[in-house]
Backbone bond lengths (Angstrom), bond angles and torsions (degrees), N, CA, C in turn:
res aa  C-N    CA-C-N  psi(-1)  N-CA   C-N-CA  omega(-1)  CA-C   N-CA-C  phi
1 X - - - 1.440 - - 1.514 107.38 -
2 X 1.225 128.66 125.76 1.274 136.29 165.12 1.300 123.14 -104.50
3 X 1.299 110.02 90.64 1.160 105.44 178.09 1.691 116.26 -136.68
4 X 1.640 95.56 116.23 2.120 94.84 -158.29 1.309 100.93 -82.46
5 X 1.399 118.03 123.99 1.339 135.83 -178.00 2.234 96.18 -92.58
6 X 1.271 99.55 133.75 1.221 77.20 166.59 1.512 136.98 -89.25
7 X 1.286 125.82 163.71 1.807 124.03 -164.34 1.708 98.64 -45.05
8 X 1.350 109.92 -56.12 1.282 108.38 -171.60 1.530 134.35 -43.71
9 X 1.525 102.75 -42.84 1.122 137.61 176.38 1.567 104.15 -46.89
10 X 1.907 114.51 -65.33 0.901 106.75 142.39 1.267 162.01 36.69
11 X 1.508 100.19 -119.64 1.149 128.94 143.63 1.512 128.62 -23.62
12 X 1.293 102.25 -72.82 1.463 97.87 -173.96 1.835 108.78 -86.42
13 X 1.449 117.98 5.14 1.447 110.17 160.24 1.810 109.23 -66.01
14 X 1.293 126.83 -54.56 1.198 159.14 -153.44 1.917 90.94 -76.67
15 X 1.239 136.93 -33.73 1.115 143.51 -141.59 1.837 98.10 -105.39
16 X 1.925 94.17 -37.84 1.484 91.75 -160.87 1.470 88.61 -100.29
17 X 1.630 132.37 -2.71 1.385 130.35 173.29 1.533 108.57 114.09
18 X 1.078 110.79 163.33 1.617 110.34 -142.81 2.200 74.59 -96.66
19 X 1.407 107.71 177.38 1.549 118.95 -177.39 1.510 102.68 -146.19
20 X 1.391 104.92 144.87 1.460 123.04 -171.46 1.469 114.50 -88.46
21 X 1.279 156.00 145.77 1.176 147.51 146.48 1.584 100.34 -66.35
22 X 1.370 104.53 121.23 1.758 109.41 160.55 1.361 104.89 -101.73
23 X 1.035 120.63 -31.37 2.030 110.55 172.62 1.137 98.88 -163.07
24 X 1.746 111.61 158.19 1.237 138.07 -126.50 1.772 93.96 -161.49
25 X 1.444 115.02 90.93 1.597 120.53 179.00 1.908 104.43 -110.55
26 X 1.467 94.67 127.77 1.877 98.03 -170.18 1.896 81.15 -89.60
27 X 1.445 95.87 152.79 1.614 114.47 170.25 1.130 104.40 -90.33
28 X 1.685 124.96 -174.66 1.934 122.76 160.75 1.601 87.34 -99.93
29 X 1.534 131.89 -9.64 1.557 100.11 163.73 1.377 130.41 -109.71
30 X 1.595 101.09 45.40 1.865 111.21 161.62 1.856 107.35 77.22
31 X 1.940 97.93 16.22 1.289 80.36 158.06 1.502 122.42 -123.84
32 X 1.220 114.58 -147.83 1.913 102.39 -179.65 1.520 94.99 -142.27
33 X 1.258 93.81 144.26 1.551 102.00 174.05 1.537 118.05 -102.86
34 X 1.118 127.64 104.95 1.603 133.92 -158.27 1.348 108.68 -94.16
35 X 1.398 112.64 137.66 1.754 114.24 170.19 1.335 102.67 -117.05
36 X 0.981 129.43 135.20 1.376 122.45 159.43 1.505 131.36 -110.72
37 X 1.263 132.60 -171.31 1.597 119.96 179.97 1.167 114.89 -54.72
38 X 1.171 103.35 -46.36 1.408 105.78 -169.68 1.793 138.18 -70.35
39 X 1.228 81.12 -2.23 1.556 100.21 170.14 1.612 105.76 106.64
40 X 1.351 117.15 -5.10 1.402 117.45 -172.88 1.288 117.34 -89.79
41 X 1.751 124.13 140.92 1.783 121.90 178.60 1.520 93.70 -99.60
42 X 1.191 91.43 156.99 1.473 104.59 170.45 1.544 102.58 -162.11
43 X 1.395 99.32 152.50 1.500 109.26 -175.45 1.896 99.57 -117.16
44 X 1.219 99.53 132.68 1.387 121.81 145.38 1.293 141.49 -106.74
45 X 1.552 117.54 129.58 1.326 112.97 -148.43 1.706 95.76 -97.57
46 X 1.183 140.55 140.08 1.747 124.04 156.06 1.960 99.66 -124.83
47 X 1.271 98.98 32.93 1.677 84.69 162.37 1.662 119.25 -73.87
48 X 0.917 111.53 -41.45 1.796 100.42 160.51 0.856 154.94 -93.12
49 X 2.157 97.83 35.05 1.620 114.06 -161.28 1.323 99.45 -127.38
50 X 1.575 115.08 -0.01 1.532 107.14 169.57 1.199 147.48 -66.92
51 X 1.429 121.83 69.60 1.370 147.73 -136.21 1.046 118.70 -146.38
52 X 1.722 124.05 128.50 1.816 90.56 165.87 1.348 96.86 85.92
53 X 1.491 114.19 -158.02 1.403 147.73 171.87 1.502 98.48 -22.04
54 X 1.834 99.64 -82.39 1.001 129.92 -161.03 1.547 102.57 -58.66
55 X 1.521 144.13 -0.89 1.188 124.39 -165.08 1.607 103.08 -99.67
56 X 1.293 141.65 22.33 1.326 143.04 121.19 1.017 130.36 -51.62
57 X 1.554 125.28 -8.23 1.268 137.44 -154.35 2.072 87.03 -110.01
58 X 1.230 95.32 -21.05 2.069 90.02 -179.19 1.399 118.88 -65.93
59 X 1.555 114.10 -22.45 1.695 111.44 157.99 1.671 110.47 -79.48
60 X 1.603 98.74 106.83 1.010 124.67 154.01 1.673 116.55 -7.63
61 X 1.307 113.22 -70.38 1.147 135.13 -172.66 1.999 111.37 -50.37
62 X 1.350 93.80 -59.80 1.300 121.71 164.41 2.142 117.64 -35.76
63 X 1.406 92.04 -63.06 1.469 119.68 166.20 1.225 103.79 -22.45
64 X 1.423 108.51 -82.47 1.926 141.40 -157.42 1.124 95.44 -59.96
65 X 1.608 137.08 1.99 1.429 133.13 -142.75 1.640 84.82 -122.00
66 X 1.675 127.68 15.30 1.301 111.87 -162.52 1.545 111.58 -90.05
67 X 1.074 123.68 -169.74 1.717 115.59 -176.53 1.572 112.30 -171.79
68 X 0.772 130.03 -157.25 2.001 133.06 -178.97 1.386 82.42 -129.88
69 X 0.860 114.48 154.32 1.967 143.49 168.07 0.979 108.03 -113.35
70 X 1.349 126.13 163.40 1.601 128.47 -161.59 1.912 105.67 -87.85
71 X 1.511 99.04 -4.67 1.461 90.74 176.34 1.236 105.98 -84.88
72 X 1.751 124.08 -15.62 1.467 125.77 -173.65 1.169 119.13 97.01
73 X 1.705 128.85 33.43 0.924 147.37 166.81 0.905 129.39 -91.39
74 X 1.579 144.58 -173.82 1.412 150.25 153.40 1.392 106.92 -78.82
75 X 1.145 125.23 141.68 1.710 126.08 -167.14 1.699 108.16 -156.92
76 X 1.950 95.18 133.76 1.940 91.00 154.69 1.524 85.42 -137.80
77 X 0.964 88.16 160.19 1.946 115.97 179.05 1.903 89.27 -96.57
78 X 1.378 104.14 123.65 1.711 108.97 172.70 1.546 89.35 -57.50
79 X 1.392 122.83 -84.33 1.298 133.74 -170.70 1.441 127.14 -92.97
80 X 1.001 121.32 89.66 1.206 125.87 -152.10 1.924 107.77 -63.00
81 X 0.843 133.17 -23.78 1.932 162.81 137.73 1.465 95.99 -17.25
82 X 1.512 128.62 -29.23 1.605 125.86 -154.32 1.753 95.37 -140.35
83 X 1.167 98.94 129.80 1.507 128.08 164.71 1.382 108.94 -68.02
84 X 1.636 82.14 103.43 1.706 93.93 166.90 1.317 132.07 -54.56
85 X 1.172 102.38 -40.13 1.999 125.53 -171.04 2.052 76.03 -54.58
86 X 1.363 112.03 -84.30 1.119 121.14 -148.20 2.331 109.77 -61.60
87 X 1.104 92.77 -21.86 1.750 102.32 175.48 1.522 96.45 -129.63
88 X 1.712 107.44 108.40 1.492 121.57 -163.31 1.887 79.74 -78.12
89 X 1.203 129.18 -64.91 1.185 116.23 -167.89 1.323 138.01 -68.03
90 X 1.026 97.89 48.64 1.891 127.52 -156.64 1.601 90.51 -99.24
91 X 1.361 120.51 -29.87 1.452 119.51 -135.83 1.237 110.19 -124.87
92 X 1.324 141.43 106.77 1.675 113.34 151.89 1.625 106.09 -98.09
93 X 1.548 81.29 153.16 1.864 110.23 -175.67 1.653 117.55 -135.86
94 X 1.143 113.42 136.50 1.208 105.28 144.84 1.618 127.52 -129.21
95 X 1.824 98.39 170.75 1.323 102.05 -143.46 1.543 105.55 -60.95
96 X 1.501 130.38 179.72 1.362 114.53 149.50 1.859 134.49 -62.17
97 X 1.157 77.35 -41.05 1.365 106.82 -172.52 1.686 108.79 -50.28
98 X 1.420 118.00 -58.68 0.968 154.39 -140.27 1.811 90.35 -87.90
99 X 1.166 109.13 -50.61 1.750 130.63 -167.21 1.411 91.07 -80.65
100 X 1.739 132.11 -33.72 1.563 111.96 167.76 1.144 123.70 -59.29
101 X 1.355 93.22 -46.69 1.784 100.52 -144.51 2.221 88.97 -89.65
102 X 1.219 129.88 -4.48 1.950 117.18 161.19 1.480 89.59 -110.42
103 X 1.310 133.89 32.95 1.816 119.37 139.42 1.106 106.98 -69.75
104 X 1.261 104.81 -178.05 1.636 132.15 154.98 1.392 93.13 -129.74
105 X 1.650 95.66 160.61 1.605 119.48 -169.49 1.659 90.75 -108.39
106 X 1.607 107.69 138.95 1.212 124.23 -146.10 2.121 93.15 -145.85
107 X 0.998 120.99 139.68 1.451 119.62 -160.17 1.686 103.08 -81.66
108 X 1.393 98.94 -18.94 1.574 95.79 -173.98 1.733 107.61 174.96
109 X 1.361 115.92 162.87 1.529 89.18 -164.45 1.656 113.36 -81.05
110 X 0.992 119.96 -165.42 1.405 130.78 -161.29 1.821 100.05 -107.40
């Protein structure tokens, strides 16, 4: 995923303290609706990131299949049959951090 956050942006995520995902809602148009501790929604979009890694993520079905991981990330299990802990490449994730700061802030979820 390429997506250039600017330094500042950054910066002042890291400044005002890092934020948790408490829940994690998939849309039918490939985005996620994010809550975080702090009481804030935010939406992340990955309709133009299905590529790569992420292009398992284009069955729909697959998508809806996302979850938090115990590190506090965004998470799908490729195969859900196989232990992630034990087959690291079982998994794509993204970071928390990373999933705040290319949201947009959204008044409430959808």
């Amino acid at each position: 995923m390429n997506r250039p956050v600017a330094v500042e942006t950054v910066k002042n995520y890291f400044v005002c303290g890092e934020r948790k995902i408490t829940d994690v809602k998939p849309n039918d148009d490939y985005t996620l609706t994010l809550t975080f501790d702090n009481g804030e929604y935010r939406l992340y979009d990955m309709s133009g990131d299905l590529y790569g890694v992420f292009s398992k993520l284009k069955n729909i079905k697959k998508f809806k299949e996302v979850f938090i991981d115990e590190s506090g990330n965004i998470a799908w299990d490729i195969d859900k049959a196989v232990n992630s802990k034990l087959i690291w490449n079982n998994r794509i994730d993204i970071c928390k951090d990373s999933a705040y700061m290319a949201s947009t802030p959204i008044e409430s979820p959808q």
